[in-house]
C-alpha positions as a LaTeX table, in Angstrom:
\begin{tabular}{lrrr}
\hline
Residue & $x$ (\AA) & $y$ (\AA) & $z$ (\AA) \\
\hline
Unk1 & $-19.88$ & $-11.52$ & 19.69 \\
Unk2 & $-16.28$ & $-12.25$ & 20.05 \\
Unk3 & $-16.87$ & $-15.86$ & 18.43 \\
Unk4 & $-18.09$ & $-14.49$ & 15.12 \\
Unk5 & $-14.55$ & $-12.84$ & 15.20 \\
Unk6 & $-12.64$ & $-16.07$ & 16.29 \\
Unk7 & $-14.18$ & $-17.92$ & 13.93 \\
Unk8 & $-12.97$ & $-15.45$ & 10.96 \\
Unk9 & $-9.21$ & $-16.04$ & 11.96 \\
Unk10 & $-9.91$ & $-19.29$ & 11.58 \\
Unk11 & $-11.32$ & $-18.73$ & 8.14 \\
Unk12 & $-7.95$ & $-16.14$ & 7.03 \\
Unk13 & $-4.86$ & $-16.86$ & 5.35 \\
Unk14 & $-2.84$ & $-14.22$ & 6.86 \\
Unk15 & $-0.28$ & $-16.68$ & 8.60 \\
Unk16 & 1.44 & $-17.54$ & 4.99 \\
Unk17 & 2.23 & $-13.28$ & 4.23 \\
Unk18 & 5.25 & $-12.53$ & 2.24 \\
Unk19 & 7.50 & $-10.28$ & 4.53 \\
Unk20 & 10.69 & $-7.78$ & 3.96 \\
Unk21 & 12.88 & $-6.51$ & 6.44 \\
Unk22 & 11.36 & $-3.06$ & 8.08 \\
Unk23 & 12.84 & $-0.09$ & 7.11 \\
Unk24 & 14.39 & 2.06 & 10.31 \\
Unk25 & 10.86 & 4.72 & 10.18 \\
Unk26 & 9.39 & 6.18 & 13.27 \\
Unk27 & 6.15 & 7.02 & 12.94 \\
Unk28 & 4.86 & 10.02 & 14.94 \\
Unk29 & 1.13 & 10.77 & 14.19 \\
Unk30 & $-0.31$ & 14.45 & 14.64 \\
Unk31 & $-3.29$ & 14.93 & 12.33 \\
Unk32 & $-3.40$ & 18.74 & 12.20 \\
Unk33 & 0.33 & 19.02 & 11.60 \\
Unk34 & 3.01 & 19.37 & 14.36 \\
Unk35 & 2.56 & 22.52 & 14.09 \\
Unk36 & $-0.30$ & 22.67 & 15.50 \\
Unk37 & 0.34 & 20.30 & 18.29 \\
Unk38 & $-0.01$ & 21.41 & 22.19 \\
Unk39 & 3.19 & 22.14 & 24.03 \\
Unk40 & 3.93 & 18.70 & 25.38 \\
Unk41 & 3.50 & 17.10 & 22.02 \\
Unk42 & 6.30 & 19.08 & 20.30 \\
Unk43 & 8.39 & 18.32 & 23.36 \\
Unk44 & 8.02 & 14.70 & 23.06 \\
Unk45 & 8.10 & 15.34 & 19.20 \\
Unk46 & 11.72 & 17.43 & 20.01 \\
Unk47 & 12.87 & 14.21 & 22.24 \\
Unk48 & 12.34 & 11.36 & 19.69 \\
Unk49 & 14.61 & 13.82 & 17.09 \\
Unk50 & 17.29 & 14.03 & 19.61 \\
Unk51 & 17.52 & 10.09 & 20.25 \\
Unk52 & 16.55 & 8.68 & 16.89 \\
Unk53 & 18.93 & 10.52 & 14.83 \\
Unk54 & 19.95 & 7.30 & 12.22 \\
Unk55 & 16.07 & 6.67 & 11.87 \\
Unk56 & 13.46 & 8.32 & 9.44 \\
Unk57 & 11.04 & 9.87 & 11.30 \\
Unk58 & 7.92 & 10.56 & 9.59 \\
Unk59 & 4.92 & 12.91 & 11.07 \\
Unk60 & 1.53 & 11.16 & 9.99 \\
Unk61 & $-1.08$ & 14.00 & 9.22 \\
Unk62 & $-5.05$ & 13.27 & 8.12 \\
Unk63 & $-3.44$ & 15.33 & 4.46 \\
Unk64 & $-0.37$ & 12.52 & 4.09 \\
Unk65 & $-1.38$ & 9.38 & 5.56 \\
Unk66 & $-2.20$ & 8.26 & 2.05 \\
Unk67 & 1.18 & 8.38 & 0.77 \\
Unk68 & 2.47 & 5.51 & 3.22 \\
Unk69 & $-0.93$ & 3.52 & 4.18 \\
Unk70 & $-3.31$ & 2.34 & 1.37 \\
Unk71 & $-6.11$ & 1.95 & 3.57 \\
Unk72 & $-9.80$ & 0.64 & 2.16 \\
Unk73 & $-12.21$ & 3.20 & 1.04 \\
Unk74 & $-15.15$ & 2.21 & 3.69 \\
Unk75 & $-12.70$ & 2.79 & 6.36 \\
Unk76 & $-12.13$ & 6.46 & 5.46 \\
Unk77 & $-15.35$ & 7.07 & 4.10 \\
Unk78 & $-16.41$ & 6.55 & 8.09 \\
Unk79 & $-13.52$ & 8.62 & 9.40 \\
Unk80 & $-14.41$ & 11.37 & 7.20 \\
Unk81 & $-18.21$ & 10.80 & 8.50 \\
Unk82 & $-17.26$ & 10.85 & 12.21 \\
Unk83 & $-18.45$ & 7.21 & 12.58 \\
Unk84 & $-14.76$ & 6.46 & 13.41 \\
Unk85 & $-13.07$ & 9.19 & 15.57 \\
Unk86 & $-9.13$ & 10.38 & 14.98 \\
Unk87 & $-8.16$ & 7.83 & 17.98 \\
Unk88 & $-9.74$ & 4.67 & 16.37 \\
Unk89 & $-8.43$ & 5.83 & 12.65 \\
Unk90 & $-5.17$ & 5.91 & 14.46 \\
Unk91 & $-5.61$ & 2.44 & 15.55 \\
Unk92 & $-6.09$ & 1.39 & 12.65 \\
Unk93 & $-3.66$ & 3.61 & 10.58 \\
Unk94 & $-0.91$ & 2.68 & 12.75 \\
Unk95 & $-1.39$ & $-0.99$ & 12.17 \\
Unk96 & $-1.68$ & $-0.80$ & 8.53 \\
Unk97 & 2.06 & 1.54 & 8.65 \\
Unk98 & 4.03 & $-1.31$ & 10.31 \\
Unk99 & 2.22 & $-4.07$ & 8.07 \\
Unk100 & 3.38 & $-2.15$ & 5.02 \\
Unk101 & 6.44 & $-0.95$ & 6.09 \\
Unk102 & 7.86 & $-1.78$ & 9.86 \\
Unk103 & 9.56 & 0.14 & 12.17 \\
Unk104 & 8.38 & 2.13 & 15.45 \\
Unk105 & 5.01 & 3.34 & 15.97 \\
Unk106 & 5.18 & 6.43 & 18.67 \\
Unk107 & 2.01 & 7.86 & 19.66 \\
Unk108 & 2.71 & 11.42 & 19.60 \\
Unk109 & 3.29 & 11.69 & 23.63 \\
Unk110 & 5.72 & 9.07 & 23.63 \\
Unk111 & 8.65 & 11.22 & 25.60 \\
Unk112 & 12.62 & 9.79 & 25.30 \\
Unk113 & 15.41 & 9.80 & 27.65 \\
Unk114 & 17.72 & 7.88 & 25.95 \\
Unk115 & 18.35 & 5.41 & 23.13 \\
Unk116 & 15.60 & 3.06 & 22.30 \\
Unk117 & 16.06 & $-0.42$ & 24.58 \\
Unk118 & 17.87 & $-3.23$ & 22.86 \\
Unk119 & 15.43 & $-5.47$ & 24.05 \\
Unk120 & 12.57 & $-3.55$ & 21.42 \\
Unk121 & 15.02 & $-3.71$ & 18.56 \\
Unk122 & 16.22 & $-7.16$ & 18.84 \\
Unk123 & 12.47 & $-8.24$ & 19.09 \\
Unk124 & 10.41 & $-9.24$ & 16.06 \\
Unk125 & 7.68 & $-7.70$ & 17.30 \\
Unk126 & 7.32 & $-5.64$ & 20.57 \\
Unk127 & 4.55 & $-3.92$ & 22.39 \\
Unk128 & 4.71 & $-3.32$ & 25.50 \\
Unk129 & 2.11 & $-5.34$ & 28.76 \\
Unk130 & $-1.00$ & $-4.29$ & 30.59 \\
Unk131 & $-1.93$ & $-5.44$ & 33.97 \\
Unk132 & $-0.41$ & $-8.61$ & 35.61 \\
Unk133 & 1.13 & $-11.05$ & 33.15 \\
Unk134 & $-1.08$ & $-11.08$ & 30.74 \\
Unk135 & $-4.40$ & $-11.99$ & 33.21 \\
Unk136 & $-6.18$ & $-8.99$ & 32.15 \\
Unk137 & $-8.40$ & $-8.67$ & 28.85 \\
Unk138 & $-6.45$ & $-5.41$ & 28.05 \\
Unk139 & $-3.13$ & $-6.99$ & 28.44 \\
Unk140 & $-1.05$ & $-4.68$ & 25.73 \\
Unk141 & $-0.36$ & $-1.24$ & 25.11 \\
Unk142 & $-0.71$ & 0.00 & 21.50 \\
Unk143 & 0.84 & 3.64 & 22.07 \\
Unk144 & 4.46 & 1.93 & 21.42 \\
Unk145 & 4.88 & $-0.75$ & 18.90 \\
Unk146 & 7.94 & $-1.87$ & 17.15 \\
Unk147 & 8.07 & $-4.51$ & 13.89 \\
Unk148 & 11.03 & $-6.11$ & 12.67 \\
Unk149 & 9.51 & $-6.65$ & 9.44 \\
Unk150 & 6.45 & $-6.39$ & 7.32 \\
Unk151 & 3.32 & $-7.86$ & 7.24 \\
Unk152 & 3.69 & $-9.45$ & 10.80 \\
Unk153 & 1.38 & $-12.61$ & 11.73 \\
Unk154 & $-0.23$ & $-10.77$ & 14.59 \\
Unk155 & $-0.80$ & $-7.23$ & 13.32 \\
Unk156 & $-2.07$ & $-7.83$ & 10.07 \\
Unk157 & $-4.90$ & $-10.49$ & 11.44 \\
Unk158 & $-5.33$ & $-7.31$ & 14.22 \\
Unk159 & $-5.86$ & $-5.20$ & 11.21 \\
Unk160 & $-7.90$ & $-7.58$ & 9.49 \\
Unk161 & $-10.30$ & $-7.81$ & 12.33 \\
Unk162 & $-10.79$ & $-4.14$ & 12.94 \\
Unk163 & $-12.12$ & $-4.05$ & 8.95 \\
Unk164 & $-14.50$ & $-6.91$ & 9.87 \\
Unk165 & $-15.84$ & $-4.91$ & 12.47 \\
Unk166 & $-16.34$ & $-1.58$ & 10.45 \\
Unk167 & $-17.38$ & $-3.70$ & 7.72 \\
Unk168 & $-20.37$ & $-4.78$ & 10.49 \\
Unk169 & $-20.60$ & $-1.74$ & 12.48 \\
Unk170 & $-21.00$ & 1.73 & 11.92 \\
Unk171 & $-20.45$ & 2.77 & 15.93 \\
Unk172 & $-17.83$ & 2.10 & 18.32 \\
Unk173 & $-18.71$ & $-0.99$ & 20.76 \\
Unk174 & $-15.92$ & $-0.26$ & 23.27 \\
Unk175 & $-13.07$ & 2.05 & 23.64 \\
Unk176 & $-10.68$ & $-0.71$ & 23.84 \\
Unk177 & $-11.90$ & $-2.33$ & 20.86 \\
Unk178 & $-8.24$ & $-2.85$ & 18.94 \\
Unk179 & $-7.12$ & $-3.91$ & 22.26 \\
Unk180 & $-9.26$ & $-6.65$ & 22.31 \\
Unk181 & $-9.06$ & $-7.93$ & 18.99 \\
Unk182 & $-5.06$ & $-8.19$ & 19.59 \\
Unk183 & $-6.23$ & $-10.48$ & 22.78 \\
Unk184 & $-7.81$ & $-12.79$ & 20.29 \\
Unk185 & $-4.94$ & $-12.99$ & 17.84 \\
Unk186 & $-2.24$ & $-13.79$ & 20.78 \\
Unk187 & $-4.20$ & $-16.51$ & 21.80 \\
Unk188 & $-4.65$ & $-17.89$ & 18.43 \\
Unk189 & $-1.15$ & $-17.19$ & 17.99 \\
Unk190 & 0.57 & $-18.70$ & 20.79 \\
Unk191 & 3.89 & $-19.31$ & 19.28 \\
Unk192 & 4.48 & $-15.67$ & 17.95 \\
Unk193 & 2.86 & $-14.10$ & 21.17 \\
Unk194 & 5.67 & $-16.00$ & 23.33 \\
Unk195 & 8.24 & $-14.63$ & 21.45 \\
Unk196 & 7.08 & $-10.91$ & 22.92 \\
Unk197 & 9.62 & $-10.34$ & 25.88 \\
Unk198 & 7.57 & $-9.08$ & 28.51 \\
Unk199 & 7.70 & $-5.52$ & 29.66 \\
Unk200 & 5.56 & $-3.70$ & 31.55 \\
Unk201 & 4.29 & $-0.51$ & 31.05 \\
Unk202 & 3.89 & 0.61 & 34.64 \\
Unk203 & 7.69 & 2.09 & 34.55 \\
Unk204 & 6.84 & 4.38 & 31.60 \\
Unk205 & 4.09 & 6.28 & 33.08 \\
Unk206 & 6.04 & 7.34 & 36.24 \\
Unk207 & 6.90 & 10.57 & 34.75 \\
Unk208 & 3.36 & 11.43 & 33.33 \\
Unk209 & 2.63 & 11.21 & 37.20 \\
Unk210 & 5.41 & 14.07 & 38.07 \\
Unk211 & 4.21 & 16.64 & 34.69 \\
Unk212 & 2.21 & 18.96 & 37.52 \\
Unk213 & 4.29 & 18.87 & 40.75 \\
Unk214 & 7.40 & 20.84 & 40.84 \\
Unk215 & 10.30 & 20.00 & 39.26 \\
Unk216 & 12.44 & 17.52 & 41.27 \\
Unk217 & 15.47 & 16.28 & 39.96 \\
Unk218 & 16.43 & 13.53 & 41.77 \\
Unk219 & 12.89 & 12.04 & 40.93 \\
Unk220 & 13.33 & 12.85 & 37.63 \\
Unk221 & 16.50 & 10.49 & 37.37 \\
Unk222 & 15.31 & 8.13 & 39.20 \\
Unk223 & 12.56 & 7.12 & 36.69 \\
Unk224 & 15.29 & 7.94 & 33.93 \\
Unk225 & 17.17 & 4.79 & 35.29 \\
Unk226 & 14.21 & 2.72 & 35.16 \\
Unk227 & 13.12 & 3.34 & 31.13 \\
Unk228 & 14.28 & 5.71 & 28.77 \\
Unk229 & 10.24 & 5.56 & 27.05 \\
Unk230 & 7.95 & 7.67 & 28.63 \\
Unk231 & 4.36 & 7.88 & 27.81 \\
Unk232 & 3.01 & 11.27 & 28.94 \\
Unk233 & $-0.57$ & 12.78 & 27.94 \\
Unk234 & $-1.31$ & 16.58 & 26.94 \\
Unk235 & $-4.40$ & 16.44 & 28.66 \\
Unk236 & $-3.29$ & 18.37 & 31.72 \\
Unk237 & $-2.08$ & 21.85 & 32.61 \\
Unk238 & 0.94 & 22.26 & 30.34 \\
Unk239 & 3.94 & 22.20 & 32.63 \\
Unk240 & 5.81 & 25.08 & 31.26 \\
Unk241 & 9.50 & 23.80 & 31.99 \\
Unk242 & 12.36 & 23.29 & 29.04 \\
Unk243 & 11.18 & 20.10 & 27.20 \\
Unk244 & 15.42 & 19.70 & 27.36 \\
Unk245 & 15.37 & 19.38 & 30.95 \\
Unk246 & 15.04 & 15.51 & 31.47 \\
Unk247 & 17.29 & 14.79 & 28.69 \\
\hline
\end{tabular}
């Protein structure tokens, strides 16, 4: 019932949040340690340490995630449960980071080629599109989000809506759920949404496409000129090559 849910924004007060400057943290989530990660996780893991040298990168694990996000009881109580899996805790967890604290969420297949594009870091907020300017439902990508500051307009009434749900719900509706809430808060917040530079993300899944064909060079830079953020996925045969190959 997404007007039960548009009629709670209505009813919040998160547009009047006290905000600080972010601290410079990357956040790189891995619940069972990062050493325990698949192969093409500690290569990502290996890339965002090469590029992000003057930030503080900090792995996320389901034993520290309490020492950076104060997160409500009910919410864990269901994660612990299996009513919410790891990748809707993670939606949640990584919202609830960059309200408290700012800086760069990464999922943990987020691959670098280079520094992190000026126009993320000069942004307030940044995540990058999905589909054709904005037309479709899903029309963000949460696996890369950047905050200037805390307790942003946008992702704290995101946040805020994702504990209504839970609050309500003790099952997961649709996979895109997060997604969709984030739909309802642009459009309530027209203003701050506008300020979003558009980017797709088309550009940084090129290389995911290229993990399991042979290595071609050429190819390789190619897509390097286009974006130096590459989302790839360990759910494939692991491609065996130097993770410091497309540096």
């Amino acid at each position: 019932n997404t007007g039960y849910y548009i009629e709670y924004l209505k009813d919040t007060n998160t547009n009047v949040c006290q905000w600080q400057p972010a601290s410079k943290t990357a956040w790189v989530c891995w619940f069972q340690g990062m050493e325990n990660a698949p192969e093409t996780v500690h290569c990502c893991f290996e890339s965002v340490k090469h590029w992000l040298t003057d930030w503080n990168i900090v792995v996320v694990t389901a034993e520290n995630y309490s020492n950076y996000a104060a997160l409500p009881e009910f919410i864990v109580n269901k994660w612990k449960d299996g009513l919410i899996t790891n990748t809707h805790f993670s939606d949640i967890l990584r919202l609830e980071l960059l309200i408290e604290h700012g800086g760069l969420w990464l999922d943990a297949t987020t691959f670098l080629t280079g520094p992190i594009p000026e126009y993320v870091t000069d942004s307030d907020l940044f995540v990058y599109r999905n589909g054709w300017m904005d037309e479709d439902m899903i029309n963000m990508a949460s696996w890369f989000i950047f905050a200037s500051k805390t307790n942003d307009v946008m992702l704290t009434q995101t946040r805020d809506l994702l504990f209504e749900y839970w609050r309500r719900f003790d099952y997961m509706k649709n996979y895109f759920l997060c997604h969709m809430l984030f739909r309802m808060v642009e459009e309530s917040n027209p203003g701050a949404w506008s300020k979003v530079p558009y980017f797709n993300h088309v550009d940084n899944h090129l290389l995911m496409n290229e993990l399991e064909k042979p290595f071609n060079a050429k190819r390789v830079e190619q897509i390097k000129r286009l974006t130096s953020v590459h989302k790839l996925t360990y759910k494939q045969r692991e491609c065996g090559q130097d993770c410091t190959a497309h540096r």
